[in-house]
KEMARDREN-193307 format. One record per residue (C-alpha): residue in three letters; x, y, z; residue number from 1; chain. Coordinates in Angstrom, 3 decimals, always signed. Layout:
% KEMARDREN-193307
<rec rest="ALA" x="X" y="Y" z="Z" nr="NUM" kette="A"/>
...
% end
This chain:
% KEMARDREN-193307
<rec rest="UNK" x="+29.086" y="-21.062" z="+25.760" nr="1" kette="A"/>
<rec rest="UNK" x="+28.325" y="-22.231" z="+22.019" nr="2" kette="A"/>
<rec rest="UNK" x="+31.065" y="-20.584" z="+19.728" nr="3" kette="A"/>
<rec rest="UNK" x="+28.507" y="-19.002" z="+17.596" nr="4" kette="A"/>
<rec rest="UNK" x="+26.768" y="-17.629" z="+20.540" nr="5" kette="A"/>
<rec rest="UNK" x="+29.922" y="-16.465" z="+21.873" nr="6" kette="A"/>
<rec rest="UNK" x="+30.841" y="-15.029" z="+18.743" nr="7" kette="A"/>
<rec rest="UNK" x="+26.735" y="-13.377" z="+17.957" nr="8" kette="A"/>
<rec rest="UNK" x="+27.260" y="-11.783" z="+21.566" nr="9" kette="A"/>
<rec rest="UNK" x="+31.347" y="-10.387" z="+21.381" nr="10" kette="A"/>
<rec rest="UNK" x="+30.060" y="-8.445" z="+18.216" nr="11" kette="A"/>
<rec rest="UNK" x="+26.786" y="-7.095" z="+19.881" nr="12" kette="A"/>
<rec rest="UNK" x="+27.752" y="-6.402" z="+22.994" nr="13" kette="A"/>
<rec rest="UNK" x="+29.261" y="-3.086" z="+21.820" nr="14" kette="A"/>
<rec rest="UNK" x="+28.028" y="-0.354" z="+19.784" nr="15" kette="A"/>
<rec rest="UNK" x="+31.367" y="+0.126" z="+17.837" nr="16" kette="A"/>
<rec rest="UNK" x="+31.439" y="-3.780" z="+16.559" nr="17" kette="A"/>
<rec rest="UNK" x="+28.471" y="-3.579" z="+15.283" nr="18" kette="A"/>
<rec rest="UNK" x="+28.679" y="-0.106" z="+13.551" nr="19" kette="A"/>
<rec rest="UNK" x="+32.321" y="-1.549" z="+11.791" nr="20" kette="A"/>
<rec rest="UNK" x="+30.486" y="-4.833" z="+10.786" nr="21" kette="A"/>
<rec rest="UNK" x="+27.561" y="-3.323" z="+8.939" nr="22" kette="A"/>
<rec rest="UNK" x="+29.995" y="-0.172" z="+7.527" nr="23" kette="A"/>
<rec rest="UNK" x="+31.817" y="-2.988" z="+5.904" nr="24" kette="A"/>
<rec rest="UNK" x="+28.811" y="-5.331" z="+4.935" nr="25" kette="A"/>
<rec rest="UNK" x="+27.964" y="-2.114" z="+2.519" nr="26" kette="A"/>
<rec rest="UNK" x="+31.337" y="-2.543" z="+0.939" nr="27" kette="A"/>
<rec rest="UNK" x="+34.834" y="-3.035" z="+1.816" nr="28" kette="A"/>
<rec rest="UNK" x="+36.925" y="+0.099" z="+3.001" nr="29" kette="A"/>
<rec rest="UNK" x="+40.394" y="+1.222" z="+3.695" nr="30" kette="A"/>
<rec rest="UNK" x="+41.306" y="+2.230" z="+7.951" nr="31" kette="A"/>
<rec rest="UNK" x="+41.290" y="+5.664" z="+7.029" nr="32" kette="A"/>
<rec rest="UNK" x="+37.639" y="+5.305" z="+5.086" nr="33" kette="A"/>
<rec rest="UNK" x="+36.060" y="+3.427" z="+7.592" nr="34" kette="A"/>
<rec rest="UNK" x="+37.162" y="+5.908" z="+10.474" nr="35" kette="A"/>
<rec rest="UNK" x="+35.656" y="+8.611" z="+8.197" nr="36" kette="A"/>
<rec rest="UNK" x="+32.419" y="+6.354" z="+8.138" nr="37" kette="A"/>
<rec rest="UNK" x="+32.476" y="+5.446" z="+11.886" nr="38" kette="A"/>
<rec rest="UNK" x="+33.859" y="+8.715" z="+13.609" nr="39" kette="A"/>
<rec rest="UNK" x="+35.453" y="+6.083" z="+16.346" nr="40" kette="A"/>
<rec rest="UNK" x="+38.631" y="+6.507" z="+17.626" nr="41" kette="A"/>
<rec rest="UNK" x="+41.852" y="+5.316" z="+15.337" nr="42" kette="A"/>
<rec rest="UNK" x="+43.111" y="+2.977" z="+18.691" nr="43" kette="A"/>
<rec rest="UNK" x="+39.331" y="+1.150" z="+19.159" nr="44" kette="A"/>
<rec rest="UNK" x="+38.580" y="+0.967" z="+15.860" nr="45" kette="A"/>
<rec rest="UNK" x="+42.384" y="-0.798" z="+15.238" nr="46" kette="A"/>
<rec rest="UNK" x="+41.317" y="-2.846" z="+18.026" nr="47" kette="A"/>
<rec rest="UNK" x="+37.886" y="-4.233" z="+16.578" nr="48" kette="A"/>
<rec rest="UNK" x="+39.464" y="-4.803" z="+13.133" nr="49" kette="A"/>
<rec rest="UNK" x="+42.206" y="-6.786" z="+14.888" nr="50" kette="A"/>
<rec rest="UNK" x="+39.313" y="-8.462" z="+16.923" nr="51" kette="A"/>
<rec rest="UNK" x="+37.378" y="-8.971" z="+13.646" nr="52" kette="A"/>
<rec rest="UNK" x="+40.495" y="-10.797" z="+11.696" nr="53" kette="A"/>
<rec rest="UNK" x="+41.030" y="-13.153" z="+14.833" nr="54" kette="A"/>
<rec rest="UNK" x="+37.390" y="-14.346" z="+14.849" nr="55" kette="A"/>
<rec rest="UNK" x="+37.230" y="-14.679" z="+11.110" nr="56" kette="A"/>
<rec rest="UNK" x="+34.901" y="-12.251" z="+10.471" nr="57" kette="A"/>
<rec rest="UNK" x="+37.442" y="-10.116" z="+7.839" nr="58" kette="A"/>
<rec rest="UNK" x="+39.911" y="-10.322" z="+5.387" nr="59" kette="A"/>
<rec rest="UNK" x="+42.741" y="-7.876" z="+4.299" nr="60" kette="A"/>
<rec rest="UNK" x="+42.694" y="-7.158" z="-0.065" nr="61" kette="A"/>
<rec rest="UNK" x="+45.597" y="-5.049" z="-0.507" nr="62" kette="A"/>
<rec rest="UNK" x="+44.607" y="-1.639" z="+1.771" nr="63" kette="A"/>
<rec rest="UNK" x="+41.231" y="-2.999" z="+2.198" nr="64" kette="A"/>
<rec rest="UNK" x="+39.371" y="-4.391" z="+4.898" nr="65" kette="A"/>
<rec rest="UNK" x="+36.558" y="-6.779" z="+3.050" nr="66" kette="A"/>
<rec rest="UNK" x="+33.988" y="-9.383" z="+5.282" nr="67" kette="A"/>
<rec rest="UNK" x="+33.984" y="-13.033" z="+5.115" nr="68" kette="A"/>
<rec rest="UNK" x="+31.171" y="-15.290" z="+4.234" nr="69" kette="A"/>
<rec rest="UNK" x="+30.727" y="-15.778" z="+8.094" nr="70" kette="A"/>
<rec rest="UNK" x="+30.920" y="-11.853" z="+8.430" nr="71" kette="A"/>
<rec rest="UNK" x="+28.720" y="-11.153" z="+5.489" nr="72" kette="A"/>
<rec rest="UNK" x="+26.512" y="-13.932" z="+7.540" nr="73" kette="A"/>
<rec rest="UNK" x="+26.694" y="-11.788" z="+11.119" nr="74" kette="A"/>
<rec rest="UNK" x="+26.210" y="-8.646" z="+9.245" nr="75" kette="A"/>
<rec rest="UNK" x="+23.343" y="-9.660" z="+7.450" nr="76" kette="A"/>
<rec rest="UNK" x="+21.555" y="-11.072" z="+10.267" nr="77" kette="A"/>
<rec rest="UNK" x="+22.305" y="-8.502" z="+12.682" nr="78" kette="A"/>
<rec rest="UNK" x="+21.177" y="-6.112" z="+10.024" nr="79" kette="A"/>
<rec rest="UNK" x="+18.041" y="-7.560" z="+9.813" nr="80" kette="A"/>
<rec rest="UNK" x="+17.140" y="-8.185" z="+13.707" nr="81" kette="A"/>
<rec rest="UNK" x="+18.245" y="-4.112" z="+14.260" nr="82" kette="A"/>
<rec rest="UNK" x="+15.499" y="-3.124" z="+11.137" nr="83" kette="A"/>
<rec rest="UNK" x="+12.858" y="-5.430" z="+12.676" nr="84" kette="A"/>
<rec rest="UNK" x="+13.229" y="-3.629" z="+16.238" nr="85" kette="A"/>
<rec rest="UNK" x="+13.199" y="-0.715" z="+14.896" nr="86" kette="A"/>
<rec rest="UNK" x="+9.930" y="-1.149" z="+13.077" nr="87" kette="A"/>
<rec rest="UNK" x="+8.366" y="-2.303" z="+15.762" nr="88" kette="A"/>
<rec rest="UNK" x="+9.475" y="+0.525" z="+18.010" nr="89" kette="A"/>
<rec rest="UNK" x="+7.886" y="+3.073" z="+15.191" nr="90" kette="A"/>
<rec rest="UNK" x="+4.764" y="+1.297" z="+15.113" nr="91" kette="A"/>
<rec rest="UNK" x="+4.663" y="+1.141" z="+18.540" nr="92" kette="A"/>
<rec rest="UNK" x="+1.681" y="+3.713" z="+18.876" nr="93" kette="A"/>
<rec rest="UNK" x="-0.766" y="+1.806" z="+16.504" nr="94" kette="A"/>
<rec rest="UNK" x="+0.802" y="-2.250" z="+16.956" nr="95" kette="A"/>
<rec rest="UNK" x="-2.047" y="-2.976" z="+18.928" nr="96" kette="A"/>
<rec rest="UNK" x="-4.269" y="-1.947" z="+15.777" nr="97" kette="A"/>
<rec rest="UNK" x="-1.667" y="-3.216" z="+12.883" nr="98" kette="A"/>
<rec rest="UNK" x="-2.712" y="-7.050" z="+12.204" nr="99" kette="A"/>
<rec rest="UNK" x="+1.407" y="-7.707" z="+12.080" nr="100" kette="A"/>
<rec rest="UNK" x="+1.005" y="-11.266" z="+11.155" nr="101" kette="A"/>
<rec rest="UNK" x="-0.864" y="-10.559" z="+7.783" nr="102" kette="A"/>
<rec rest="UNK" x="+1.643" y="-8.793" z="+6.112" nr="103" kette="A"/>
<rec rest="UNK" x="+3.040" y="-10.759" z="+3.783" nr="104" kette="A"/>
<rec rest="UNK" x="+6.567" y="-9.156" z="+3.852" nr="105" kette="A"/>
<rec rest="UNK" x="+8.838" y="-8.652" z="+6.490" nr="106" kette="A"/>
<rec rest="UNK" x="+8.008" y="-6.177" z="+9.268" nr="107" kette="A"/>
<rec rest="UNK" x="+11.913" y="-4.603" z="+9.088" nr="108" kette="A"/>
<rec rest="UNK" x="+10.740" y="-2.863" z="+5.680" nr="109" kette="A"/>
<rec rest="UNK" x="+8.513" y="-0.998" z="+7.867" nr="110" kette="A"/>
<rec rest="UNK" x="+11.414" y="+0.607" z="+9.545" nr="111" kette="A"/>
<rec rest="UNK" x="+11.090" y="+3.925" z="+7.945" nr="112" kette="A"/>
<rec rest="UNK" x="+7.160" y="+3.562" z="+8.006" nr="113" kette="A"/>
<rec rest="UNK" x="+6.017" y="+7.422" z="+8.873" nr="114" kette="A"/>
<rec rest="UNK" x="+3.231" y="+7.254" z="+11.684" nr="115" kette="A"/>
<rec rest="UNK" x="+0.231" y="+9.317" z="+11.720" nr="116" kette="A"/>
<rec rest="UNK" x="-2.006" y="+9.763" z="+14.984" nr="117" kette="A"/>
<rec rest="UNK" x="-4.998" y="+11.439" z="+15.550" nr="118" kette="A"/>
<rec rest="UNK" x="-4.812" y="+13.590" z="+18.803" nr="119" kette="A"/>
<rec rest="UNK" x="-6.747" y="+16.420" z="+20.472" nr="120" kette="A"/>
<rec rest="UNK" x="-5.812" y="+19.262" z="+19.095" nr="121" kette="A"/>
<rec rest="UNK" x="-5.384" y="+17.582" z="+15.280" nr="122" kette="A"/>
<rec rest="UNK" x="-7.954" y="+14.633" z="+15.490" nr="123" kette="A"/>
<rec rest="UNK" x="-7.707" y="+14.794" z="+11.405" nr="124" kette="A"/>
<rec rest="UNK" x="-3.844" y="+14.374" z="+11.012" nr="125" kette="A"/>
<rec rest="UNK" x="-4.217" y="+10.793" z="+9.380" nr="126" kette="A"/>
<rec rest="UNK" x="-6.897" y="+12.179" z="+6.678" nr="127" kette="A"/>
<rec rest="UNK" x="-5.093" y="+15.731" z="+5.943" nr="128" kette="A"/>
<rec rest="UNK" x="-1.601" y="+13.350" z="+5.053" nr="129" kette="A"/>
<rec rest="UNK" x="-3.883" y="+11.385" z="+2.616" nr="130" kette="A"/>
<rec rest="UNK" x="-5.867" y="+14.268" z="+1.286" nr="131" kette="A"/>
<rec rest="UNK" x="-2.130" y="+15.753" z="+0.756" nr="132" kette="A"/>
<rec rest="UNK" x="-0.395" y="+12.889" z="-0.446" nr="133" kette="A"/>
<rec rest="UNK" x="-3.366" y="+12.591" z="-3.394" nr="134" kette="A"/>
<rec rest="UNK" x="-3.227" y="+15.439" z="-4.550" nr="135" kette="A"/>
<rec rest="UNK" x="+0.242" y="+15.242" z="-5.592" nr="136" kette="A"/>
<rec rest="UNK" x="-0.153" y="+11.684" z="-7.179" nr="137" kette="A"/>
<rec rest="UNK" x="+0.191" y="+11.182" z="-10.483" nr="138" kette="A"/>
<rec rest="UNK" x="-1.121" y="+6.985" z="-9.864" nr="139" kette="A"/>
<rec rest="UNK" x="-3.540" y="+5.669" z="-7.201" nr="140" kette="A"/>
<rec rest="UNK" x="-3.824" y="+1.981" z="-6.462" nr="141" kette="A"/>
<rec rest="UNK" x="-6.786" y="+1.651" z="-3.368" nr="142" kette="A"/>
<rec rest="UNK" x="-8.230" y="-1.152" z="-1.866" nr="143" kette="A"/>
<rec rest="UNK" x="-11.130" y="+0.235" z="-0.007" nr="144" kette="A"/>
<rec rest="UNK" x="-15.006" y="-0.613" z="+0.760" nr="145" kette="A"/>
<rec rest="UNK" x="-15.447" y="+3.154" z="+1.262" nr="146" kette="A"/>
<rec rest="UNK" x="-13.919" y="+6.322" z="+0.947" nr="147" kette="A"/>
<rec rest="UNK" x="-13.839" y="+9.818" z="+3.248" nr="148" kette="A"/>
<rec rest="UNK" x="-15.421" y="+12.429" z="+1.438" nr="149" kette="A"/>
<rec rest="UNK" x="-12.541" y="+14.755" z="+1.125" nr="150" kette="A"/>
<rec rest="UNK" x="-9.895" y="+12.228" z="-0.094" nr="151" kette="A"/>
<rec rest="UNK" x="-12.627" y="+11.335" z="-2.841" nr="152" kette="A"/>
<rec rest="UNK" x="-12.906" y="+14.829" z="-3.818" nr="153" kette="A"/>
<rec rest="UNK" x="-9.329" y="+15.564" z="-4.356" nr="154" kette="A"/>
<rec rest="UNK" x="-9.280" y="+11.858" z="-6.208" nr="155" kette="A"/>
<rec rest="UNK" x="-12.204" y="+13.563" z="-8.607" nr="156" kette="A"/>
<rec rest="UNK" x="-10.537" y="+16.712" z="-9.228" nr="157" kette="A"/>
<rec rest="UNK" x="-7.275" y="+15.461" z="-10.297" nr="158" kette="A"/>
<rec rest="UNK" x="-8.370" y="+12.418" z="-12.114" nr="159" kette="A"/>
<rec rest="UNK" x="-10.975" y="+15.169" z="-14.077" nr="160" kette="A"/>
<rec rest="UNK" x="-8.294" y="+17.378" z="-14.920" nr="161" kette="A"/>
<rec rest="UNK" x="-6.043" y="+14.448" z="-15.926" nr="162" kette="A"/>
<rec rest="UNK" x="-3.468" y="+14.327" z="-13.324" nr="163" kette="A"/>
<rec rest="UNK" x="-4.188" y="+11.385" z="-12.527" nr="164" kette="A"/>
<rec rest="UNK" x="-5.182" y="+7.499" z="-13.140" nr="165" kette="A"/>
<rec rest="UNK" x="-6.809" y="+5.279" z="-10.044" nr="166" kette="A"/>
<rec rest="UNK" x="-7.452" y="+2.074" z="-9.854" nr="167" kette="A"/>
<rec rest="UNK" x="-9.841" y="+1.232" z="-7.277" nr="168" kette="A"/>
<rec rest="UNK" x="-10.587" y="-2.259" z="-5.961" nr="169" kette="A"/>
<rec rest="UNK" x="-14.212" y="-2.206" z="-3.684" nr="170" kette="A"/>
<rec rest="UNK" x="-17.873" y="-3.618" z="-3.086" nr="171" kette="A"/>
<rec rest="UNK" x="-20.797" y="-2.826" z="-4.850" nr="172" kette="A"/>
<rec rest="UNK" x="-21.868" y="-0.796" z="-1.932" nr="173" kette="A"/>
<rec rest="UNK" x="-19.236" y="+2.417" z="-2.509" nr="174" kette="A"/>
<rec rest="UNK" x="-20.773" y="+2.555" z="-5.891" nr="175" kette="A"/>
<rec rest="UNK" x="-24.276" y="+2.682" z="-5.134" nr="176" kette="A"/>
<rec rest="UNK" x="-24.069" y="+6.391" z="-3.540" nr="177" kette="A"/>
<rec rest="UNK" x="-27.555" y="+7.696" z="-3.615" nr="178" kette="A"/>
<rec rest="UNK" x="-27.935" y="+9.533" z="+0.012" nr="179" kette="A"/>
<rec rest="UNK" x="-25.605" y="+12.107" z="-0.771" nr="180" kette="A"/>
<rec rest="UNK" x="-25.812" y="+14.059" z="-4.028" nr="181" kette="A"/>
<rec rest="UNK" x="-22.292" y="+15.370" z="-4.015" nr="182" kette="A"/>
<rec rest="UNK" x="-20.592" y="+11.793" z="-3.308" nr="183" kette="A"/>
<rec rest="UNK" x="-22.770" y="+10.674" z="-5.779" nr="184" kette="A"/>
<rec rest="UNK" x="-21.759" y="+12.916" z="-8.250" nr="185" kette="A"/>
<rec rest="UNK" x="-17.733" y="+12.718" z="-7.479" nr="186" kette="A"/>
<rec rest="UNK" x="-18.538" y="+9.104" z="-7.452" nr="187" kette="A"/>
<rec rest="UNK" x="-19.999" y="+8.878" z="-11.329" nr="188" kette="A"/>
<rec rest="UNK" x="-17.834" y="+11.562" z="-13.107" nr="189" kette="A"/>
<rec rest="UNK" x="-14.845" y="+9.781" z="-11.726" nr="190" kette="A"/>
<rec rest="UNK" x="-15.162" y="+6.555" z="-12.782" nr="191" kette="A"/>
<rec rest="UNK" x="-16.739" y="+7.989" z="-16.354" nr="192" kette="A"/>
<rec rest="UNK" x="-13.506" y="+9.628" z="-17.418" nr="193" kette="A"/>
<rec rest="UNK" x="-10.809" y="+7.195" z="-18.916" nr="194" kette="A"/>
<rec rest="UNK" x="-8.384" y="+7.828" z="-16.545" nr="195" kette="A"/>
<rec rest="UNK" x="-10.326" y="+5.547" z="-13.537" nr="196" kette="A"/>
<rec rest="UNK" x="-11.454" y="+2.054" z="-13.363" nr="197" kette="A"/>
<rec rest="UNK" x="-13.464" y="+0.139" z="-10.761" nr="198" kette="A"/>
<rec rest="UNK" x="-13.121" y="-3.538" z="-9.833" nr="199" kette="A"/>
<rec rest="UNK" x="-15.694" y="-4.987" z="-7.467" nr="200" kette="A"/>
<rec rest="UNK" x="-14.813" y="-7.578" z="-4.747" nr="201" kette="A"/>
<rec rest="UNK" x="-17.769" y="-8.866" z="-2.056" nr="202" kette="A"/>
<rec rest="UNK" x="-14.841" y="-9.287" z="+0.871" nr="203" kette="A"/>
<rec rest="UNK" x="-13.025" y="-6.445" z="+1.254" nr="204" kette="A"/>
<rec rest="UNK" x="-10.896" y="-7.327" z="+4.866" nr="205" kette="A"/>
<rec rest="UNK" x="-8.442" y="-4.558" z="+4.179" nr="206" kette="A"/>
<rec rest="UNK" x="-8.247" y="-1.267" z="+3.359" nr="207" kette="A"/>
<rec rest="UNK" x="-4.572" y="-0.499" z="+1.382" nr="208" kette="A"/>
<rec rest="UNK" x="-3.397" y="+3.023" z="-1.084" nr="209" kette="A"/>
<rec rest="UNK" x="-1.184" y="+2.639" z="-3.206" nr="210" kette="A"/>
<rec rest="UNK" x="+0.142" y="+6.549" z="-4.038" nr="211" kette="A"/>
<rec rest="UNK" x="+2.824" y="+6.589" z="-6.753" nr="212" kette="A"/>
<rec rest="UNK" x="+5.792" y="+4.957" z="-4.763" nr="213" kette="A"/>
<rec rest="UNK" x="+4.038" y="+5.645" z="-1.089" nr="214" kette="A"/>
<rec rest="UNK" x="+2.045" y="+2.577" z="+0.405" nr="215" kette="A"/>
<rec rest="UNK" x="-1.102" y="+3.979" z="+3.380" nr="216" kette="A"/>
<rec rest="UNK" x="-2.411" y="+1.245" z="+5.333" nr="217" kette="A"/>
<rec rest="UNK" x="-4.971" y="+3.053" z="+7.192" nr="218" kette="A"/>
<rec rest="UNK" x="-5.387" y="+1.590" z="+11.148" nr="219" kette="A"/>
<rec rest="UNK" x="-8.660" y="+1.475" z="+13.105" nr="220" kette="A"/>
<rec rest="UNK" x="-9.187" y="+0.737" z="+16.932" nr="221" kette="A"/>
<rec rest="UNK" x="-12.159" y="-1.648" z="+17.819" nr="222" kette="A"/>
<rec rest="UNK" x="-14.028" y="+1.160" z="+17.559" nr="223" kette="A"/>
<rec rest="UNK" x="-13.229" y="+2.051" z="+13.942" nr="224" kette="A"/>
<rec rest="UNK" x="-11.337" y="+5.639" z="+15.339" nr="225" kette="A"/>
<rec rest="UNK" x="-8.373" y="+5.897" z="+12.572" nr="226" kette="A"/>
<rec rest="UNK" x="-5.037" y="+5.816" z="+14.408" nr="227" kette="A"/>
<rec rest="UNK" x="-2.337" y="+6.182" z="+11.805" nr="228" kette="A"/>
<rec rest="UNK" x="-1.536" y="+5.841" z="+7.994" nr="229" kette="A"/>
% end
């Protein structure tokens, strides 16, 4: 077997290797610390550091146990590959719908993502979260060719009171509201205050919210049912 390989596969082959390798790729740490950090057993976990110092993966500084370039390399890398799998296990609900291969970032950052279905007896779920995320924001970002009625109406009230600023990136066609009085209204007293701008775009692909620090990327089925956010 290919030393590398051999090495890739000693570390991941148990749960404890791995768990030392990334505690130390956060920072290096006396025995006692990193049995504090791992909860595993004083005699395995003086076995893996011995293990560890034999491949080359770690160095001793004084007390201190401290990674290698070619364990900062393994940590890093088995880092990342746990983080991607565990994105794609989250998103596994709406993958089908989430066009993967156009985000421009990698999918691990998506580990954390919080998924929001529609289902039987809460078919709204995805909208409420929106509607509630909102109307705490203090800044909206939003790509979007359209918008659902009650997520612009809690975008009206708070950028009206001041609460709020939005920029909103769309087609001409979400500004042209003239079958529906109300929209229309939200519509033209939001974008007349000076807290709101519009930007107009003819090819709108995406739809993408930007609220405060918290990124929605709405998901449709080929039948444009919203399955998450």
């Amino acid at each position: 077997m290919n030393r590398s390989l051999e090495l890739v596969t000693f570390v991941a082959r148990a749960e404890n290797r791995v768990e030392v390798l990334l505690s130390l790729s956060t920072a290096p740490a006396t025995r006692p610390e990193l049995q504090e950090a791992t909860d595993i057993p004083r005699a395995t976990l003086s076995r893996i550091l011995a293990d560890f110092a034999d491949r080359e993966l770690l160095d001793r500084d004084g007390y201190e146990y401290v990674l290698t370039p070619l364990g900062e390399l393994l940590a890093a890398e088995i880092g990342s590959l746990l983080d991607s799998a565990e994105a794609m296990q989250r998103l596994e609900d709406v993958r089908r719908w989430l066009s993967i291969d156009e985000f421009a970032f990698p999918i691990e950052r998506l580990a954390d993502a919080d998924v929001v279905v529609p289902s039987t007896p809460d078919p709204t779920a995805p909208i409420r979260r929106m509607e509630e995320l909102l109307a705490e924001a203090r800044r909206v970002q939003l790509v979007a060719n359209a918008m659902v009625p009650g997520c612009l109406e809690v975008m009206w009230r708070e950028v009206a009171a001041g609460r709020q600023t939005l920029a909103w990136v769309t087609d001409p066609a979400a500004l042209e509201i003239d079958d529906d009085p109300e929209l229309t209204r939200w519509t033209r007293e939001l974008l007349e205050t000076g807290d709101a701008s519009a930007f107009v775009h003819d090819d709108l692909r995406q739809v993408l919210c930007i609220v405060d620090e918290t990124v929605l990327k709405p998901v449709g089925d080929e039948t444009g049912l919203r399955r998450d956010r």
